[in-house]
C-alpha positions as CSV (number, residue, x, y, z in Angstrom):
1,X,-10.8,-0.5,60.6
2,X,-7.6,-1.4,63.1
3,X,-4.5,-0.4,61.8
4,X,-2.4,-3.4,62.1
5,X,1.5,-2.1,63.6
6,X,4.5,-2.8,61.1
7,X,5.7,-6.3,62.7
8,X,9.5,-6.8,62.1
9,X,10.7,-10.0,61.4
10,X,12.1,-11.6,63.9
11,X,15.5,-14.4,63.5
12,X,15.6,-13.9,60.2
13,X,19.4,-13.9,58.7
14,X,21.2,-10.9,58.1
15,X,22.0,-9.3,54.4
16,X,24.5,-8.5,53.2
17,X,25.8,-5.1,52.6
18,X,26.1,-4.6,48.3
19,X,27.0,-1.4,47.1
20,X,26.0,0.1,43.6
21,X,30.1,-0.7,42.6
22,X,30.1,-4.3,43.6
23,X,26.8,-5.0,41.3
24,X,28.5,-2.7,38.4
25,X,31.8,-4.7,38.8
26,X,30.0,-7.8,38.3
27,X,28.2,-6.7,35.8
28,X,31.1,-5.6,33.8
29,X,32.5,-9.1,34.1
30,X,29.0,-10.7,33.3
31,X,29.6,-7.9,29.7
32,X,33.0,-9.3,28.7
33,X,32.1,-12.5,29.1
34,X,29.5,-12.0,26.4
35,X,31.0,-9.6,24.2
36,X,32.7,-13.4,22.9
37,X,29.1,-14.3,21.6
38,X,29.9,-13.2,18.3
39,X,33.5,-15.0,17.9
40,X,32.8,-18.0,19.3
41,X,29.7,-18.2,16.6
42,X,32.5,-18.0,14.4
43,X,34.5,-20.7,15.5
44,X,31.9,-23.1,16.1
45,X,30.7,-22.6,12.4
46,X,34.3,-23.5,10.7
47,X,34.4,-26.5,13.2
48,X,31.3,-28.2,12.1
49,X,31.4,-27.5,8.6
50,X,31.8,-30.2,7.1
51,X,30.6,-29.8,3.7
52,X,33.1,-27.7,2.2
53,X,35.3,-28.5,-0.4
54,X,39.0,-29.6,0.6
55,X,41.3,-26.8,-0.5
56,X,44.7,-27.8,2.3
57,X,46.1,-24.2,2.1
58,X,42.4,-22.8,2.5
59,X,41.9,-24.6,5.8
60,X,45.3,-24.1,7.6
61,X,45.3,-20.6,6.9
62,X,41.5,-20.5,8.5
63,X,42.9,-23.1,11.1
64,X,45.6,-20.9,12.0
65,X,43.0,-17.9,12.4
66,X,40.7,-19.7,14.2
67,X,43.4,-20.8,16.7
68,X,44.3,-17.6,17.2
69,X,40.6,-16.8,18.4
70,X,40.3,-19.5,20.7
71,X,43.3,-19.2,22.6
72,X,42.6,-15.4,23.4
73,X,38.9,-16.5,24.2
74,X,40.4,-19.2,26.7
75,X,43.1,-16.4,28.4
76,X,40.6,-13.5,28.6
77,X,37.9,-16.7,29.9
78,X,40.6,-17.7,32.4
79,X,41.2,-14.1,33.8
80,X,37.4,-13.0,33.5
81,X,36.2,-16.0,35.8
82,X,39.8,-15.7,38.4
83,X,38.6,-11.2,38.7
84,X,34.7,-13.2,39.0
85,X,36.0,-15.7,41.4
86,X,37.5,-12.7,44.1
87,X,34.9,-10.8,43.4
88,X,32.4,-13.3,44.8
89,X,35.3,-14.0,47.5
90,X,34.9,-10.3,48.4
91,X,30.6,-9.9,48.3
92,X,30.5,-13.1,50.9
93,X,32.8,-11.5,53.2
94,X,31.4,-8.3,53.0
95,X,29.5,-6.7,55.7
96,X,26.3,-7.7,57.1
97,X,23.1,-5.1,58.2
């Protein structure tokens, strides 16, 4: 039996150079992101029940807290997907092999 010789590829595109700290960083990102799972279950229960007895004091107060989870959701979203954002910036521009 012929031993066939290893053939490189030929004109094929170049890859691009990822090290073990860009995937981690990404990864990271990818982690806060979900760590919201949880609180945003939360609000999206409150906001479509709509079964539950009208008690005005009850509902502001639970308003006010749910408010209050939403709009640091939406800053830490903002900030996770601008560090997401350079850090793709950064793995396009990085080197090639």
């Amino acid at each position: 039996m012929e031993e066939q010789p290893n053939n490189v590829i030929k004109d094929t595109q170049p890859i691009k150079k990822v090290t073990h700290q860009d995937i981690y960083t990404l990864y990271d990102l990818v982690e806060q992101l979900n760590s919201w799972k949880e609180p945003l279950k939360l609000l999206e229960k409150f906001f479509s029940d709509t079964k539950c007895p009208v008690n005005k004091q009850q509902i502001a107060k639970q308003y006010y807290t749910q408010a209050k989870i939403f709009n640091a959701f939406v800053s830490d979203f903002h900030e996770l997907t601008n560090k997401m954002d350079s850090q793709i910036t950064i793995l396009r521009s990085s080197e090639k092999l």
